[in-house]
N, C-alpha and C positions, 0 to 999 in steps of 0.2 A: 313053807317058809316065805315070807315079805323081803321083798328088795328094798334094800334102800332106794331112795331116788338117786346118787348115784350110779348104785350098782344097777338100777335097773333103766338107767341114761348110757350107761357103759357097755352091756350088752344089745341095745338098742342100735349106739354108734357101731357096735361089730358087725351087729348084721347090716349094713350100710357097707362098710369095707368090705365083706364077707359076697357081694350081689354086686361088686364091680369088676371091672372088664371078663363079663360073661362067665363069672363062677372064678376064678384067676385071681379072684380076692379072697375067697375061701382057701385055697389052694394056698397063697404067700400066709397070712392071716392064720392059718392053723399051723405051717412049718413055722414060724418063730414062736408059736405059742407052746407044740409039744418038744420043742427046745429048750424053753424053760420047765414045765415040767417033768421032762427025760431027764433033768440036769442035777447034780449034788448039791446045787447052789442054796443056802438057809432061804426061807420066805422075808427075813428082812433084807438080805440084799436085793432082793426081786421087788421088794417094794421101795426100796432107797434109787433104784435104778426107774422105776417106773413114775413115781414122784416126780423125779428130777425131769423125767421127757414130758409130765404131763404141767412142769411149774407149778408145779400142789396143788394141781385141778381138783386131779382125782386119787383117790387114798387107796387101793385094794386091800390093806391092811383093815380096812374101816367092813369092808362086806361081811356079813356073818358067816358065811364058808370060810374066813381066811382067804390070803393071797392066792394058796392052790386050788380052794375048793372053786377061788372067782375062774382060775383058770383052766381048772376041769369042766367048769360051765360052759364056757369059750368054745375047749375043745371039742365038748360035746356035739355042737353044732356045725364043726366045720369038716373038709376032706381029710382024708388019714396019709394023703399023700406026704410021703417023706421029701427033704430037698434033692437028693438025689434025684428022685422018680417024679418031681412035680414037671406039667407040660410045658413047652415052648420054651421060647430062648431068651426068654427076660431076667430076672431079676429073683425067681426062681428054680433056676437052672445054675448050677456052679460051675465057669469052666475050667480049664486045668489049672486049678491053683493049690497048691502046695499048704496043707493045713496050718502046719506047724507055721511058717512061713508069713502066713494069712494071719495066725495069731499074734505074731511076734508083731509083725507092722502095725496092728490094730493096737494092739496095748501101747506100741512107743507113741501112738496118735492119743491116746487118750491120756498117758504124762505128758508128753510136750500141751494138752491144752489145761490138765490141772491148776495149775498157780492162776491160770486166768479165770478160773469158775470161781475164787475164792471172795472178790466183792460183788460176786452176782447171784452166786444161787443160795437159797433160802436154806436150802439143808448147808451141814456143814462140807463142805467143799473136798474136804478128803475122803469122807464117806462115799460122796457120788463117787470119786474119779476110783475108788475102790471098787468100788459097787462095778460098773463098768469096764473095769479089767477082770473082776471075778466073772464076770458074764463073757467074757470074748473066751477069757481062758477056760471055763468048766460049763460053758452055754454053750454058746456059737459066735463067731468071730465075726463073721456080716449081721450080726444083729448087734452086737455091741458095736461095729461101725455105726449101723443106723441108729443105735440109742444117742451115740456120741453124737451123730448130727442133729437130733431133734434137741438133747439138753443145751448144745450149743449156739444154735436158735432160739431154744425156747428163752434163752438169758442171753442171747448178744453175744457172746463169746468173741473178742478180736481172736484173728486167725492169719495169721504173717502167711506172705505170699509162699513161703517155700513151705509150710508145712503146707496150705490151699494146693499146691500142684502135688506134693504124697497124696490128699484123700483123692485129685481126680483120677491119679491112677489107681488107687484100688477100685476104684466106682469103676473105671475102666476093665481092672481086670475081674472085676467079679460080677460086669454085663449090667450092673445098676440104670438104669435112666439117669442123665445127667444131673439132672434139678436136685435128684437126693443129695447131692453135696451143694452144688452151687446157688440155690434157689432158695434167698433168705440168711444163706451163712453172710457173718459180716466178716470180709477180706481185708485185711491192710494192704492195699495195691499200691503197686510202684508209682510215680508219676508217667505221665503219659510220655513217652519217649519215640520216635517215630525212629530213632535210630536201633533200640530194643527188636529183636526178632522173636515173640513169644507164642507166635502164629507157629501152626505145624503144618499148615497149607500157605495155601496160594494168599495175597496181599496186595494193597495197592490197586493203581490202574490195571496191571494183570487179572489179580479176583475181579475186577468192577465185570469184565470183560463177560464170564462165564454166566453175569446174570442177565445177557442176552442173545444167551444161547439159545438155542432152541426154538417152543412157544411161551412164550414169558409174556406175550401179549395181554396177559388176565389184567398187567400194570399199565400205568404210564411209565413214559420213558424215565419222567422226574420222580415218579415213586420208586421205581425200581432203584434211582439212582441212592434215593435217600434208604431205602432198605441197604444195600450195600454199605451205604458208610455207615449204619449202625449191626452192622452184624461182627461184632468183636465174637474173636473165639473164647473160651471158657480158659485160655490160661492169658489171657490179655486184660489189659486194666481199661476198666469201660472208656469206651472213648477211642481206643486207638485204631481199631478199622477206620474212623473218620479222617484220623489224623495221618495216618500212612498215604490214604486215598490224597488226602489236602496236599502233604508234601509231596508225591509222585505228578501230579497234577502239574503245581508249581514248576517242577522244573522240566514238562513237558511245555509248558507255556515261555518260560524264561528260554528255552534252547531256540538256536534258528530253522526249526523244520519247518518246511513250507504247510500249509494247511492243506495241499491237497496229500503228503505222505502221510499224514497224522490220520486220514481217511482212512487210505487207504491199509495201512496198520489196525487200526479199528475193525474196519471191516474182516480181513484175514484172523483179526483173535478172536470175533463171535461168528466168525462162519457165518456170514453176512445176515447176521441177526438183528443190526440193527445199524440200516443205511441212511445214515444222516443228508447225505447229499439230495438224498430224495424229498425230504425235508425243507428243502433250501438254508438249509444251518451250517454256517461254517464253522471249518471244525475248531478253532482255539474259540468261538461264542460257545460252543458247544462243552470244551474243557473249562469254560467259565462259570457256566452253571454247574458243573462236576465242583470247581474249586469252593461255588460258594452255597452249595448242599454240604457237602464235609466240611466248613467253617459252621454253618448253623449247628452240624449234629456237635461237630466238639465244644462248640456254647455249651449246649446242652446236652447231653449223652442221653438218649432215652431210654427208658426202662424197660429193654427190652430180651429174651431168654438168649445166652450166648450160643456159638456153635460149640460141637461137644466134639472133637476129632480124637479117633480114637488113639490113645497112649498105651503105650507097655509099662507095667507092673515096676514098678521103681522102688528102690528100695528106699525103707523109711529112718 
């Protein structure tokens, strides 16, 4: 048998997946693949679903084996590790999450994004979001999450901030790596609000505090400071780390504390991690270049991976 040059671009690209982080890609890479076929699901909805994540790259309908035989080729080459039994604590490992439960939330994510796949994706629009609920319900429920996120992607999908906080907690509860939801999905975010608490940690001159703790030396004191104001967390709208830091700033400067208690408050919150006084910097010069790092980063919010703190399972 001759491959197509697809098909034989598409098992190429596997074994590429299949030889990343140290075999661990064979291992993910073969559990969603003998999930499709372990599954009762027809070969057209396996192709309407695979379609829609590839943007009509690639057709598996089109290989001469059919949809199953391309994915009995797949199989062929990868671990036989089931998800249960697959190692370590990533992304193939499931932890206590509730099947049924797992399914239910997956599918309400894939109707609440339907109506918006309709002037975007090239198949017909109810097909995919079909296609993708037959795969969560009669496949596997985290692979129809991550189908959901690549077709979402792969067509821009707006995505309202409340449904964006359901998928990080499933990503959350089901150990995903952050980036699988947030990295590339297009979020309709709130405006930037400094009175908004969407942080599930620390904020502000507080957070600033912890990034010099320790040895943090590897930075300058002004890099460190600019990493800080751009480290928004993953349920914040880019930009607001800078802006919380700007406004906390602000009215450490508008208040009447002398400069040497602002010191010494500094110093007692990094554990004398970083002594200005040694510097010859006083401290509201000090809070000024704080003030006017967090006004450049909210100019511009730089494109940078948010923090991912971890969330409990919420319902969808």
């Amino acid at each position: 048998m001759t491959d197509s040059p697809d098909e034989a671009e598409s098992l190429r690209l596997a074994g590429e997946v299949a030889a990343g982080a140290e075999g661990e890609g064979a291992v993910e890479l073969g559990v969603d693949v003998r999930c499709l076929l372990d599954s009762p699901l027809p070969d057209g909805v396996i192709r309407t679903a695979l379609l829609a994540a590839t943007r009509g790259r690639f057709d598996p309908g089109h290989c001469e084996s059919g949809v199953r035989g391309w994915l009995r080729r797949l199989a062929g080459n990868l671990s036989a590790a089931g998800r249960e039994h697959a190692s370590g604590q990533g992304w193939g490992t499931r932890p206590g999450v509730d099947e049924d439960e797992l399914r239910t939330a997956v599918v309400a994510e894939i109707r609440a994004s339907a109506g918006a796949l309709g002037p975007r994706v090239a198949l017909p629009s109810g097909a995919v979001a079909a296609s993708l609920e037959a795969v969560a319900r009669q496949g596997d429920a985290d692979l129809g999450l991550q189908l959901l996120m690549r077709v979402s992607k792969a067509y821009d999908v707006p995505v309202g901030k409340e449904q964006y906080d359901r998928l990080m907690a499933l990503d959350t509860a089901l150990g995903f790596p952050g980036p699988l939801v947030y990295d590339g999905l297009s979020v309709m975010w709130p405006p930037i609000d400094p009175a908004r608490r969407d942080a599930s940690s620390d904020f502000g001159l507080s957070a600033l505090t912890s990034w010099f703790e320790g040895a943090w030396q590897e930075d300058t004191a002004r890099e460190r400071v600019r990493r800080a104001a751009a480290a928004d967390h993953s349920a914040q709208t880019p930009g607001s780390a800078a802006a919380l830091l700007l406004t906390d700033t602000q009215r450490l400067l508008a208040s009447p504390l002398p400069g040497r208690t602002i010191e010494t408050l500094r110093l007692s919150a990094t554990a004398r991690g970083y002594n200005i006084d040694q510097l010859g910097i006083d401290a509201r010069d000090w809070l000024r270049q704080i003030e006017q790092s967090a006004r450049n980063t909210c100019a511009k919010p730089p494109r940078v991976p948010p923090r991912h703190p971890a969330a409990p399972l919420r319902p969808a």
